[in-house]
C-alpha positions as MATLAB code, in Angstrom:
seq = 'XXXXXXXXXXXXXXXXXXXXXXXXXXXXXXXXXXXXXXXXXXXXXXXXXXXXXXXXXXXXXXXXXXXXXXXXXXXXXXXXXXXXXXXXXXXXXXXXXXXXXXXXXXXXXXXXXXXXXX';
ca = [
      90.034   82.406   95.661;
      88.170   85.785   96.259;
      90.414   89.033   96.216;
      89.423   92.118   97.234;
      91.353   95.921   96.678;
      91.227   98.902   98.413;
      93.536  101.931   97.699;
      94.701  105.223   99.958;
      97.583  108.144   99.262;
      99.927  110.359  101.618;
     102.319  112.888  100.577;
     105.747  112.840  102.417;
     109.604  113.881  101.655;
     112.322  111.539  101.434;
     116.020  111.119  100.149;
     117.468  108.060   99.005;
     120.861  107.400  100.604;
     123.523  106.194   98.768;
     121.949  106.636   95.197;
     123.917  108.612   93.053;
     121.259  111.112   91.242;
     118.019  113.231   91.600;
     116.997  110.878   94.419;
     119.457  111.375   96.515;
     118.269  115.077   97.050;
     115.052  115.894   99.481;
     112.085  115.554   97.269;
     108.473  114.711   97.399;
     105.818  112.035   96.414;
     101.795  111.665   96.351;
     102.013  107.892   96.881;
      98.961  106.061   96.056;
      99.209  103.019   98.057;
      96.620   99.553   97.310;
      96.196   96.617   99.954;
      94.905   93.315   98.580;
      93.788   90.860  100.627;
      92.780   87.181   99.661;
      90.664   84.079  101.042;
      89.113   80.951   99.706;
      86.466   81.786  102.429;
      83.898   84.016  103.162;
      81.901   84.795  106.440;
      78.072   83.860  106.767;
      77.083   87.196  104.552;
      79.216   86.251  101.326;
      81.977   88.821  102.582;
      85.753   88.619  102.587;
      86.159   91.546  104.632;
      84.188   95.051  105.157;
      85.910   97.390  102.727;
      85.027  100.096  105.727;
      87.184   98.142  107.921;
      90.055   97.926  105.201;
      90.363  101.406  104.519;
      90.004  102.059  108.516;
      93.029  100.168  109.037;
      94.773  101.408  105.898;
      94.157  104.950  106.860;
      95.415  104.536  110.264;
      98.854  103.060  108.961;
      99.063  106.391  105.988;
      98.068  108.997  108.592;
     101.507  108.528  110.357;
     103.128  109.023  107.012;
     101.383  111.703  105.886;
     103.106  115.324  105.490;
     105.935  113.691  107.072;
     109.956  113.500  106.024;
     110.363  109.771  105.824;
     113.917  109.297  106.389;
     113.313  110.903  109.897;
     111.130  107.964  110.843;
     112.392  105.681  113.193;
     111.693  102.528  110.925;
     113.588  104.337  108.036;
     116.634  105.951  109.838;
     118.287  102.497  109.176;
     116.517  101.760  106.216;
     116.433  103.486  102.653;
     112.873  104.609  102.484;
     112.661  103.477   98.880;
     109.160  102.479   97.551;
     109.993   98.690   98.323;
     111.011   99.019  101.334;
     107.782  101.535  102.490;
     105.662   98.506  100.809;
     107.204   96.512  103.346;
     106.721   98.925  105.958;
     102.731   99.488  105.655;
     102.299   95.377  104.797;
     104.542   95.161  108.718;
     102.440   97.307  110.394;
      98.903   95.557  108.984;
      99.759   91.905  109.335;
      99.021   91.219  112.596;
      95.280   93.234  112.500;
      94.084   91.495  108.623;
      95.549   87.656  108.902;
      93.972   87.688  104.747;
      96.292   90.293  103.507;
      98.484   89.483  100.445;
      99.719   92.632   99.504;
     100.516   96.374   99.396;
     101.713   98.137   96.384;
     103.028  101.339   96.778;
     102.724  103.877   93.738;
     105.270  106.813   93.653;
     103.645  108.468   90.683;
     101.312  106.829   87.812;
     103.717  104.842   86.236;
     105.998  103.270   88.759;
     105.386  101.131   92.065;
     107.034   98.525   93.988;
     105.340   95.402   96.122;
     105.896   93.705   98.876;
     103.687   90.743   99.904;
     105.300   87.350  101.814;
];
């Protein structure tokens, strides 16, 4: 099984609803966020995938959360934007365009993350 990691940030506000503490106020994250993505196979060059065409589509997905409130998102007016559930989100919204992905980790500061892979 080959592997392969590729990593991107955004900064963006958010407020946890319904938690009872600091995170239930406005505040703000750098989140570091890493995609893996796994095969047994790979193509007629000895690649899994381009990491140029990783971080394309990574980039695309952290551009619309960048410098951005969260909660005022469609996809998170019904959902807490907690760091699981924004793992979720970004692993949603590449599925469809990288079939090999496994996983997205989201990191809400250097020693905490959450991920979501199916």
């Amino acid at each position: 099984m080959y592997s392969l990691r590729v990593e991107g940030s955004f900064s963006s506000a958010h407020n946890l609803r319904g938690y009872k503490g600091k995170c239930e106020d406005l505040h703000g994250h750098n989140w570091r966020v890493e995609m893996c993505v796994k095969s047994l196979d790979l193509d007629n060059i000895g690649m899994l995938l381009d990491f140029k065409f990783l971080k394309k589509k990574l980039s695309v997905v952290l551009e619309k959360m960048d410098h951005k409130y969260l909660n005022k998102l469609i996809y998170f007016k019904r959902i807490n934007p907690t760091s699981e559930n924004i793992a979720k989100y970004i692993y949603n919204q590449l599925k469809n365009g990288i079939p090999a992905l496994k996983s997205i980790t989201v990191w809400e500061n250097s020693t905490s993350c959450a991920t979501y892979e199916e």
